[in-house]
N, C-alpha and C positions, 0 to 999 in steps of 0.2 A: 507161593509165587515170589520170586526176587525181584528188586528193583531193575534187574536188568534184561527182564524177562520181556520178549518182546511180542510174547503171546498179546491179543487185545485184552485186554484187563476187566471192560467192561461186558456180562454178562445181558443177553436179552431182560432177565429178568430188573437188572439193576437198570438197564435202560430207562424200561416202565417205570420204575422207581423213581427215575430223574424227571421224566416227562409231569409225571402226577403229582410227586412229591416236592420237584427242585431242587435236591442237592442229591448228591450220594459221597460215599464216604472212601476212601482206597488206605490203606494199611501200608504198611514195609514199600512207600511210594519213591521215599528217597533215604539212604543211609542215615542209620544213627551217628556213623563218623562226621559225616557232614552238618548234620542238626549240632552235633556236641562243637566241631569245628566254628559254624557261625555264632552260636550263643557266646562263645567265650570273648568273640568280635562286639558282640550284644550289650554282653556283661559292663566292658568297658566302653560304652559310648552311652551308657546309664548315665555312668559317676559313679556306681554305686558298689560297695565291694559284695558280692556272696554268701561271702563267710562270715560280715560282721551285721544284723538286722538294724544296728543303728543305722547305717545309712538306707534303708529304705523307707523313706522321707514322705512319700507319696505316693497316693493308689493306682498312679500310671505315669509310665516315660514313653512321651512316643518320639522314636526315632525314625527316617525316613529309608528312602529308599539306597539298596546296596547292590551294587554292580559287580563287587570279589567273585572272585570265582568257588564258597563253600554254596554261597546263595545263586549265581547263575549256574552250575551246575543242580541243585536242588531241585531247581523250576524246568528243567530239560531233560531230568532221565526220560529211557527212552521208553519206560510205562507210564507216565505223565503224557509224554507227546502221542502215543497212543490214543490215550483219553482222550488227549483235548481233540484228535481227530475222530473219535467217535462220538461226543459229543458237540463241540462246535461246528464240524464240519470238515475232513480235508482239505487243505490250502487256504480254508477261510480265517488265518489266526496268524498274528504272527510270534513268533520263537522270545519267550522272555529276555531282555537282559539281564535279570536280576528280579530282586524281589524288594520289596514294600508297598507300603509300611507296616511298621512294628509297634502295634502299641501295649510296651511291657508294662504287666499289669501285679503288682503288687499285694502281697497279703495286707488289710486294712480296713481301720472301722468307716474311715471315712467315705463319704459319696464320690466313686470317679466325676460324676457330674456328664458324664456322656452314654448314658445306660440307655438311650431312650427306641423304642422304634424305629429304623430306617429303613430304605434302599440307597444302593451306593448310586449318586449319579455320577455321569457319564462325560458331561460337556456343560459349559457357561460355567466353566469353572474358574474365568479370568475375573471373576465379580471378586471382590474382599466379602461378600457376605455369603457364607456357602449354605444359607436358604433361597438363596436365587440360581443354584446350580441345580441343571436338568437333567431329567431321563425324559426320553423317547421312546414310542411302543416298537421301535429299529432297532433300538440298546444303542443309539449310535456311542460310539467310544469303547463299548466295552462287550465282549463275546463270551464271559463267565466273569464271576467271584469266586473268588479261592480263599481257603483258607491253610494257612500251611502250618505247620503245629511242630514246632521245633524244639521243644519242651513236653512232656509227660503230664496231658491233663486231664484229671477227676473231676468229677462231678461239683466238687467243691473249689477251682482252682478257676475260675470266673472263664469256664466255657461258654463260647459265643452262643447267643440263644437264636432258636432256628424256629419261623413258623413254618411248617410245612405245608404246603400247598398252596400258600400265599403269593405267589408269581404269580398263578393265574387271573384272581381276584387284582392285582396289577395290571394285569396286561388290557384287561377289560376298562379299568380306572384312566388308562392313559392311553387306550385308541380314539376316540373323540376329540383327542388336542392333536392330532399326526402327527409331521415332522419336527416341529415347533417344541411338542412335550411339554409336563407339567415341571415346574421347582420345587424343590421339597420345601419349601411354604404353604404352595401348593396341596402336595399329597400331604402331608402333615395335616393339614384342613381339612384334607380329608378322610381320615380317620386311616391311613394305610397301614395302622397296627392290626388291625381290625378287632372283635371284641373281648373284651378283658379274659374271656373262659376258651379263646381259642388255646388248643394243645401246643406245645412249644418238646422240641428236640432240643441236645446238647451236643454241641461239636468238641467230644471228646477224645481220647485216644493216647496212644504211645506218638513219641516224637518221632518224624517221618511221614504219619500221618498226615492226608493232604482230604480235606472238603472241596468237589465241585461244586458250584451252585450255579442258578440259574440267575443272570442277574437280574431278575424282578426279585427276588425272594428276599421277604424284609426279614431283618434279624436284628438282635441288639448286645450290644455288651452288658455282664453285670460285676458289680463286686466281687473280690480276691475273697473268699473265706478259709483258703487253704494254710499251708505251711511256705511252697515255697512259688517263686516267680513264674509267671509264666508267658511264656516269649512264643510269639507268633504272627505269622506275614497276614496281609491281607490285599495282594497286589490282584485288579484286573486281568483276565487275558486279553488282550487287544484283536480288534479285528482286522483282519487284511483289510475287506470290505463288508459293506453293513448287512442286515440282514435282510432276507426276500419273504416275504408273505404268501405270493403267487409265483411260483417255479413253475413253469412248464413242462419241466424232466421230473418234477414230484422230490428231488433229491432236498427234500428238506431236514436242515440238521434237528435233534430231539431238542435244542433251543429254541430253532424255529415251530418245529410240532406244537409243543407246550403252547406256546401263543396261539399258535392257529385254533387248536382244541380250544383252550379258553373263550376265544371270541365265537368260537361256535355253540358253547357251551350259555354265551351273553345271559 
């Protein structure tokens, strides 16, 4: 399948996958000219040269958000916007401007120091301390995590770590607080890794490659143990409007499903 294939992308089967699991994975999502295009954008807003390993100074540069058109076309092929209307829902999303952030991650012995458990929150993000920023069991702010993989990564080239099916054990963690939602002080207190022997995926792949995720699904960064950098987005998709619980017409998106199942499942 081509990127410009505007067959639906996602399978019934990978559906299920997304509902139970929380993420799934899409391949040849958006050109490698485009991936090679924006890295080279990447490269220089490092500081850091490519070709010379002295300047890689430190186990992560994070750069923010890019509006160009290598990275707003990336976020908008029209098997992406497919997706996001199979998953999030038709008309429920609105159209990337671009993509970030970028946190380039370096081959290196030392601790990035940001490896830990999370979910991305969504709102009370105007605090300076981002343990006081919220998720809501709505996802208000935010209708997936993406991951966008602009660079070629192994196993060894500090793929993001994915528990899988850890949305749902969220969704049940944060419907008791309702609109309001917990801070990650909060879920952090509350153990939202959940326990040490839980199975963990890698969000790996050729560059292009793009991860859906379900935004409850915690996941975490770890150490560079590769050769070379690896560069990749990790921008929200935003909501038109928030999510419904109770639909009348049943047209609940497999974002909305997952929750519902899990609270069913309490």
């Amino acid at each position: 399948m081509t990127v410009n294939d505007t067959t639906p992308p996602l399978g019934a089967a990978q559906i299920a996958f997304f509902i139970r699991h929380g993420y799934v994975a899409l391949d040849q999502t958006f050109p490698r000219s485009l991936a090679d295009e924006g890295r080279a954008i990447l490269w220089r807003d490092t500081g850091c040269n490519p070709d010379d390993r002295a300047t890689w100074t430190r186990p992560v540069v994070r750069l923010g958000f890019y509006a160009g058109e290598p990275f707003r076309a990336a976020a908008n092929t029209p098997r992406l916007r497919a997706a996001y209307d199979q998953l999030a829902g038709a008309g429920r999303w609105l159209a990337p401007g671009g993509l970030g952030t970028f946190p380039v991650r370096f081959p290196s012995p030392e601790d990035p120091g940001d490896a830990g458990w999370h979910v991305d929150a969504s709102f009370g993000t105007e605090s300076a301390d981002f343990l006081d920023w919220r998720v809501n069991l709505f996802s208000r702010g935010r209708a997936l995590l993406m991951l966008f993989l602009f660079s070629d990564v192994g196993v060894e080239d500090a793929p993001t770590r994915i528990r899988p099916g850890s949305h749902r054990a969220m969704a049940r963690l944060l419907a008791p607080a309702g609109d309001a939602g917990l801070t990650l002080r909060e879920l952090a207190a509350a153990d939202f890794a959940g326990p040490a022997t839980a199975p963990e995926a890698l969000a790996t792949g050729p560059a292009g490659t793009v991860y859906l995720c379900h935004p409850f699904l915690v996941h975490a960064a770890q150490p560079h143990r590769g050769t070379r950098p690896r560069f990749m987005a990790q921008p929200p998709l935003l909501p038109a409007r928030p999510l419904l619980l109770a639909r009348e017409d049943g047209t609940y998106s497999p974002v909305e499903q997952a929750i519902r199942e899990a609270l069913d499942e309490g």
